[in-house]
C-alpha positions as a printed Julia matrix, in Angstrom:
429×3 Matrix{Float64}:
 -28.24   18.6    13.83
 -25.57   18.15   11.12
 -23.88   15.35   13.57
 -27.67   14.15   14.25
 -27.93   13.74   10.07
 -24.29   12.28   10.23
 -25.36    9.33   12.82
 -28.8     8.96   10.45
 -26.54    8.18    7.4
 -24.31    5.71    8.54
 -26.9     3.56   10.64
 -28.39    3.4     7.04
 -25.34    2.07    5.2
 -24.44   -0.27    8.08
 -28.25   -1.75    7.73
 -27.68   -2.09    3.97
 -24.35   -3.36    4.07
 -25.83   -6.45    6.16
 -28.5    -6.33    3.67
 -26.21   -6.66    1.06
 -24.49   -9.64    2.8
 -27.38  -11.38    3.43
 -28.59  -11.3    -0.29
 -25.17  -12.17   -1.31
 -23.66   -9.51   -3.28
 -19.93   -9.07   -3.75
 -17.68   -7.76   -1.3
 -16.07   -5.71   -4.42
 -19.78   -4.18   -5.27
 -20.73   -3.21   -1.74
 -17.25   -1.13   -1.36
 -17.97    0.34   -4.6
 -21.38    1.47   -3.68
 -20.64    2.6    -0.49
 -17.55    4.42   -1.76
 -19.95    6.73   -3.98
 -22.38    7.36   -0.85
 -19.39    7.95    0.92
 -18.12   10.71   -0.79
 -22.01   11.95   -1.81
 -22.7    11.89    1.98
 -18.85   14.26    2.65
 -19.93   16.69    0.2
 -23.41   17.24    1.79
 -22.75   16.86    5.18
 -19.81   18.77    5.71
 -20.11   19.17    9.41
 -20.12   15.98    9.92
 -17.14   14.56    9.85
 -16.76   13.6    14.06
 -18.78   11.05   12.75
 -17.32    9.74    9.37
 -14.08    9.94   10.88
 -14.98    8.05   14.43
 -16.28    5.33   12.34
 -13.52    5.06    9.63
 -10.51    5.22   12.52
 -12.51    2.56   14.2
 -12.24    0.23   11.05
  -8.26    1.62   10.33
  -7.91    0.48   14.21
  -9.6    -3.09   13.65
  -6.86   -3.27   10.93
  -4.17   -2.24   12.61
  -4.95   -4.58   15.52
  -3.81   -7.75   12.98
  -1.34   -5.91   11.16
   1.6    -7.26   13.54
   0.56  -10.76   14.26
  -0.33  -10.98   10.59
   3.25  -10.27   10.01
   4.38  -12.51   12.78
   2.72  -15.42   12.35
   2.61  -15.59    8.64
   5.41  -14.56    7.56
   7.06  -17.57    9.73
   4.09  -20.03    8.56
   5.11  -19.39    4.98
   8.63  -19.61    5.27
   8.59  -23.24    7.36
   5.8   -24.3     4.63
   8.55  -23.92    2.17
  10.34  -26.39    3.33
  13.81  -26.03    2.19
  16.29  -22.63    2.37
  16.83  -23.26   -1.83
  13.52  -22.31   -2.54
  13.23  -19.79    0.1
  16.02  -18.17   -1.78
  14.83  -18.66   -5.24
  10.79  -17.16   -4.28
  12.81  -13.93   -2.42
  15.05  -13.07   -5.19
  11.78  -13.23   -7.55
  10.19  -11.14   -5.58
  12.33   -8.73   -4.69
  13.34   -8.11   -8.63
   9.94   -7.85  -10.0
   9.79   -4.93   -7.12
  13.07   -3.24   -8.0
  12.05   -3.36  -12.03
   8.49   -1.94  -11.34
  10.1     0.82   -9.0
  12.34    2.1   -12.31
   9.74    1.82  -14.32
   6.74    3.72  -12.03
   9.59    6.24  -11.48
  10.31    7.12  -15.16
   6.43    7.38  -15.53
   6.38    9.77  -13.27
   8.56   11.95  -14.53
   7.25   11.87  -18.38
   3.62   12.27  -17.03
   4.54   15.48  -15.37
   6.91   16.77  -18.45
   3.24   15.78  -20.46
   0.67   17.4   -18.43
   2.86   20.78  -16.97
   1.69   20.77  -13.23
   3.29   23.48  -12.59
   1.57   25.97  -14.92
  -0.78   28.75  -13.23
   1.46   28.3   -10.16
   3.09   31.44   -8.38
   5.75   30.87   -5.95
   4.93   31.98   -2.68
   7.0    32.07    0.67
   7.49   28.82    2.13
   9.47   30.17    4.87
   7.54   28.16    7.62
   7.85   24.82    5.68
   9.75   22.85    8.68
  12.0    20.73    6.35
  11.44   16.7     7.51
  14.45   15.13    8.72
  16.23   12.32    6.89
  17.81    9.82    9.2
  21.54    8.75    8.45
  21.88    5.73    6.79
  23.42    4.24   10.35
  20.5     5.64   12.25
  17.85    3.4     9.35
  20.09    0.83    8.7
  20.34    0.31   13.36
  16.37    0.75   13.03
  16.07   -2.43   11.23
  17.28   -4.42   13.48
  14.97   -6.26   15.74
  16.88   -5.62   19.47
  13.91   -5.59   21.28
  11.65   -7.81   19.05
   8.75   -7.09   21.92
   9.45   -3.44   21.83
   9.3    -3.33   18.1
   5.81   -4.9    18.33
   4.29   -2.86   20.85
   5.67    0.6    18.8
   4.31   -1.52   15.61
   7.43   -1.05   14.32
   6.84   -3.43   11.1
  10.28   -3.55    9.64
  11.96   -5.08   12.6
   9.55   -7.8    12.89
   9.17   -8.97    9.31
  13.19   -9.49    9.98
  12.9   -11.19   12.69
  10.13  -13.42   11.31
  11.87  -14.04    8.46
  15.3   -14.83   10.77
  12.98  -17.26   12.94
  11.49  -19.06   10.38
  14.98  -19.69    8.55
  16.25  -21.19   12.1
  13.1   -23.33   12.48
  14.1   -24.65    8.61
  17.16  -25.28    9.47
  16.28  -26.82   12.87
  14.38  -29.6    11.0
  17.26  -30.51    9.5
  18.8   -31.77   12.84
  15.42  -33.03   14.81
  12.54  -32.74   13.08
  10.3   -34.5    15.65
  11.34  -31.65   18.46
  10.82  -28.82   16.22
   6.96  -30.65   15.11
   5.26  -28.81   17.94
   6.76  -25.67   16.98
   5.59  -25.98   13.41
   2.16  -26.88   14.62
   1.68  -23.78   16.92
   2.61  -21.22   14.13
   0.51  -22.62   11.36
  -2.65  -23.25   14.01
  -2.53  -19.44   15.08
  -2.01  -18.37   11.29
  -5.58  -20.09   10.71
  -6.94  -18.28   13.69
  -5.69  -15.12   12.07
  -7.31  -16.04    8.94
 -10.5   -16.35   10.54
 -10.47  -13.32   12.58
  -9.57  -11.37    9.29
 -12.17  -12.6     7.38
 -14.62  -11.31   10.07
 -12.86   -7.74    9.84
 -13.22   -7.59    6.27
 -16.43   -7.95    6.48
 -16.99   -4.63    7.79
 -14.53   -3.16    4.86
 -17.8    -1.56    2.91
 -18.72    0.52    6.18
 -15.16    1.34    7.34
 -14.47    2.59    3.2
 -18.06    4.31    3.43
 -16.7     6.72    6.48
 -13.25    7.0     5.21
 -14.45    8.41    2.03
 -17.15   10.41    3.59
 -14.65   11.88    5.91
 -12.24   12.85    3.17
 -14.81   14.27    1.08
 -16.03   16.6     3.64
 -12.73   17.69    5.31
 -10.85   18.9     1.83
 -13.27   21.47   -0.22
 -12.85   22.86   -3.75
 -10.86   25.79   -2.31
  -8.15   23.43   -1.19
  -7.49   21.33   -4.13
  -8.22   23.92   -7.41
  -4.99   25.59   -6.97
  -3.2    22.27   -7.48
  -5.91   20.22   -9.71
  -3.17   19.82  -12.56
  -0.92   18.18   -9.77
  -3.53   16.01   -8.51
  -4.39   15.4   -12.15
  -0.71   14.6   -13.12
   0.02   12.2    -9.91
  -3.68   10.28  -10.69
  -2.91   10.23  -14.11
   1.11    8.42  -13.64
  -0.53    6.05  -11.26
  -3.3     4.54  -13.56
  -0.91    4.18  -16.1
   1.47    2.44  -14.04
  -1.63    0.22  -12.79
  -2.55   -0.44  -16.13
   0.12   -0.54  -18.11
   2.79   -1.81  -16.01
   0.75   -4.28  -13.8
  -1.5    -5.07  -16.34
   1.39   -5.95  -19.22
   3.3    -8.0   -16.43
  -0.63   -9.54  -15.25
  -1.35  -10.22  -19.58
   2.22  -11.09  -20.66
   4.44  -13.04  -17.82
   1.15  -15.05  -15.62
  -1.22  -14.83  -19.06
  -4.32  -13.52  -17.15
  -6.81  -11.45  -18.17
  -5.87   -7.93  -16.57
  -9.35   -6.77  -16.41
 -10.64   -9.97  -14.61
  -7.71   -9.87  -12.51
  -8.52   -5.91  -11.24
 -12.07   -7.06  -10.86
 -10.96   -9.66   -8.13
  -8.11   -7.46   -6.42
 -10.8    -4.47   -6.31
 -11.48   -5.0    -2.33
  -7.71   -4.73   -1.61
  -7.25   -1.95   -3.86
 -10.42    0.29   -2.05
  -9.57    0.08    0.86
  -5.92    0.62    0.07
  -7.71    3.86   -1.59
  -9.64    4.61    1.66
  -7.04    3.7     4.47
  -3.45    5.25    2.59
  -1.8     2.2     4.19
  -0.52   -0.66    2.66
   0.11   -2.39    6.21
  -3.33   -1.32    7.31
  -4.39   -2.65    4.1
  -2.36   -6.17    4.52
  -4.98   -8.2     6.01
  -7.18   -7.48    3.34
  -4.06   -7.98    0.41
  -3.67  -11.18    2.12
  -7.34  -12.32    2.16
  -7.61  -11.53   -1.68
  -4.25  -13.13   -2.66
  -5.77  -16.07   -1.2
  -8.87  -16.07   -1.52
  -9.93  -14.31   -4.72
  -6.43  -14.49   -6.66
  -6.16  -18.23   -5.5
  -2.74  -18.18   -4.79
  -1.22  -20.33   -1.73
  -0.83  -18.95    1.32
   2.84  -19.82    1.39
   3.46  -17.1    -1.2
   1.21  -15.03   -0.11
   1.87  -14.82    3.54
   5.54  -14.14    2.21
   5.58  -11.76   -0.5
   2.31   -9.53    1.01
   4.31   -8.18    4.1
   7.37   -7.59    2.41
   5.58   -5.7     0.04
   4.07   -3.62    2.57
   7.79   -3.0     3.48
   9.66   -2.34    0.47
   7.57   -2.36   -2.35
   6.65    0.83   -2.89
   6.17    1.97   -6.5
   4.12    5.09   -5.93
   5.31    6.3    -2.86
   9.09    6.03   -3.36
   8.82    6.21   -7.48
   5.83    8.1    -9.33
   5.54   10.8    -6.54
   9.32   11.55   -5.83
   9.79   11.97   -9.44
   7.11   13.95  -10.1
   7.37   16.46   -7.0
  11.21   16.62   -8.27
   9.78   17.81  -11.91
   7.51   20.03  -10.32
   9.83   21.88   -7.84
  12.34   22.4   -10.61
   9.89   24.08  -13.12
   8.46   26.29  -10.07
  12.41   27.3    -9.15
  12.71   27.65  -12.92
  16.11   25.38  -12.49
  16.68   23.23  -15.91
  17.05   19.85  -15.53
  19.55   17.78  -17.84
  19.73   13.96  -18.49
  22.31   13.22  -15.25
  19.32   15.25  -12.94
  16.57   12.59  -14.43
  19.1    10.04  -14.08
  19.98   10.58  -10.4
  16.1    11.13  -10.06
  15.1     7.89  -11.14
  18.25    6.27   -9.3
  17.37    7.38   -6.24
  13.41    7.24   -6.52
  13.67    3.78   -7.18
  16.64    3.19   -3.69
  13.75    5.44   -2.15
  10.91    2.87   -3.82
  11.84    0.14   -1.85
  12.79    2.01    1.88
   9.91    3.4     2.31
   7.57    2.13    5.22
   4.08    1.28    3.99
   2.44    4.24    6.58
   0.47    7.58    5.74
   2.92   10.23    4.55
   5.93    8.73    4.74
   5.88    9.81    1.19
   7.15   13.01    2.0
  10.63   12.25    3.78
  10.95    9.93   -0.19
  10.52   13.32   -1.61
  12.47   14.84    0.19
  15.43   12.31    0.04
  15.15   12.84   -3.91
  15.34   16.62   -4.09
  18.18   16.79   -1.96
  20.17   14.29   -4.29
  18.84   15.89   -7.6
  20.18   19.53   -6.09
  16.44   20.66   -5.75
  15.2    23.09   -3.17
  13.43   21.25   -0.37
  11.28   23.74    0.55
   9.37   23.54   -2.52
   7.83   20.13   -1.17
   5.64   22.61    1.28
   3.88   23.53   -2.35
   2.12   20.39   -2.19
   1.51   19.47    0.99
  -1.99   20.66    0.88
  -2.98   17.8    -0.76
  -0.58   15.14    0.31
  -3.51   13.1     1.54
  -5.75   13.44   -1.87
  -2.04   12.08   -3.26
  -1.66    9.31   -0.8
  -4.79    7.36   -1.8
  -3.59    7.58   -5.26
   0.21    6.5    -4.13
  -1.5     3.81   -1.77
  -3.55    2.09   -4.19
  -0.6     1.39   -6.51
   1.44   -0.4    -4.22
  -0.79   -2.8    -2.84
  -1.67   -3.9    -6.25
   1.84   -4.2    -7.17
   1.84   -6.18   -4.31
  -0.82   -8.78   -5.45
   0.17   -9.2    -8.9
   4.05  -10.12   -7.45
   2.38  -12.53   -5.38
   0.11  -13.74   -8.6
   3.58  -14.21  -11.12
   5.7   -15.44   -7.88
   2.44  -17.99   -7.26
   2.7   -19.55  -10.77
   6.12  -19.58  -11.33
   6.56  -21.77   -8.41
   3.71  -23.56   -9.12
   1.54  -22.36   -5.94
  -1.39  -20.6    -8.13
  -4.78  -22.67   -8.36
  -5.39  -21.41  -12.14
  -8.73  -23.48  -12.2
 -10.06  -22.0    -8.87
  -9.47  -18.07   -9.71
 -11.11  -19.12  -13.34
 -14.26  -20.1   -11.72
 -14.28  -17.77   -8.97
């Protein structure tokens, strides 16, 4: 009956999410609405997640299905629209410093949000003998993994780091290849850009469906963690929620308000798709056909910059993942140990959360192997990470949501520096 009550519900929010389209509302307002009966439908229909979480992996999968040829094909359609190696230079160097300053700074958040709010308090230390410790790779074994041998391969393992090098490799040859012949390499140029607007299109369609896919991804999360999972570590939760809205609006919104002169709040309001389903998914490459779509579409930057800086944030920009929640655990595991941390441990902490900011991959709980990377260096014991596992995926909606917006406002500051931000468009849109 439950699963009876389960299919009930979501025939009714696909039906009003077509309403909703066909009466024009919002893309922004239908995830928002459906997010709330979402999570209203998890907590009353607990035994019905099969459902909420058929549907939901169904959307995640429609994502995933563009996440590599988004990568692909853009990547290399923004580099050849670019025109000359100079610039290419001068857009990547932007980009990957406003990354690398955000990562310090969402790092040093973290750690004075959890010295401010005490997570740790109420907490006994229990055995953690189980706690299988993840392995860190060697930086040969990571630094071997990046590069693209079997470009195929990588795809078909969607292996994402690999191929934005290689795209980023291919389009730098085709550049350069213009240089020589630019009539032979015309045809080239043509295909690339033609199947990056057939890309376009097929997102759009996808994200279409983002209210229902958010709707069962909430729903599903709702009713698969109760009360009696997440009370014991509600100051945690609190502390990592807290870090990560003010990096979102402190951070982002100083660097939206003081370096591009927007409006913060109007700029939230239009990167509010990207950001829910960041929220829903805890992917930032599931998430980049959407980031991409708003960039373009509702931030009103070019595609140029935004099919170049949106999968390499996805890759290395990673504010939350490898900065606020690193730092944090670090604080955490420390005051749990009862081990005293000096100015060289918060040091090292932030040092190596922000390294860790920028290597982590943009996939679900990849979070933990940061965290783990960051205790070891700060001398911490690594088994206390199994202390918050629990909640990891409460965390990694949190974590997720920051870095795709880091990722659109980068591509919003890198857009008007350079000149490729419609200011006129985004103020009427």
């Amino acid at each position: 009956m439950a699963v009876f009550y389960g299919v009930l519900v979501s025939v009714a929010v696909v039906l009003g999410v077509f309403y909703l389209i066909k009466i024009k509302i919002k893309l922004g307002i239908q995830i928002l609405i459906t997010m709330a009966i979402g999570i209203l439908a998890g907590i009353l229909l607990e035994d019905s997640t099969i459902v909420f979480s058929t549907i939901g992996q169904g959307f995640v999968g429609l994502l995933k299905m563009l996440v590599i040829p988004l990568v692909f094909f853009t990547l290399i359609s923004s580099i050849i629209n670019i025109q000359d190696i100079f610039q290419l230079r001068k857009i990547g160097l932007k980009t990957f410093t406003l990354f690398i300053v955000t990562a310090i700074i969402a790092s040093i958040i973290g750690i004075l949000t959890a010295l401010a709010v005490s997570p740790w308090q109420g907490i006994k230390l229990s055995s953690v003998s189980d706690f299988e410790i993840r392995e860190i790779p060697s930086f040969s074994e990571v630094f071997l993994n990046f590069i693209p041998s079997n470009p195929f391969g990588n795809m078909v393992n969607d292996e994402v780091i690999p191929i934005v090098i290689f795209s980023i490799l291919i389009g730098v040859s085709i550049l350069l290849s213009k240089q020589h012949d630019q009539n032979a390499i015309q045809p080239v140029e043509a295909f690339f850009r033609g199947f990056s607007q057939a890309l376009f299109q097929l997102t759009k369609m996808v994200i279409k469906l983002s209210p229902i896919g958010v709707f069962a991804l909430m729903a599903n999360v709702s009713s698969s963690y109760g009360i009696e999972t997440l009370l014991p570590l509600s100051l945690l939760i609190l502390t990592v929620y807290i870090a990560c809205i003010i990096h979102i609006i402190f951070t982002y919104g100083s660097l939206i308000g003081v370096i591009a002169k927007v409006n913060p709040f109007g700029f939230f309001y239009r990167a509010f798709p990207a950001m829910a389903v960041a929220f829903s998914t805890r992917s930032s490459y599931g998430t980049l056909p959407v980031s991409i779509n708003v960039i373009t579409q509702r931030l009103k930057v070019s595609k140029k910059i935004a099919n170049f800086v949106a999968p390499l944030g996805a890759t290395i920009n990673m504010d939350a993942c490898g900065g606020i929640y690193p730092a944090i655990v670090a604080v955490f595991v420390s005051n749990i140990y009862g081990i005293e941390l000096t100015f060289v441990h918060y040091a090292l902490i932030v040092l190596t959360a922000t390294i860790a900011s920028v290597g982590t991959a943009g996939v679900p709980g990849t979070a933990s192997i940061m965290a783990t990377v960051v205790l070891s260096s700060a001398g911490l014991p690594v088994e206390g990470l199994a202390l918050v596992l629990a909640v990891d995926p409460i965390l990694d909606m949190a974590r997720t949501t920051v870095n795709v917006t880091g990722d659109l406002v980068v591509s919003l500051i890198v857009g008007k520096s350079e000149g490729e931000w419609d200011q006129g468009a985004y103020e009427d849109n």
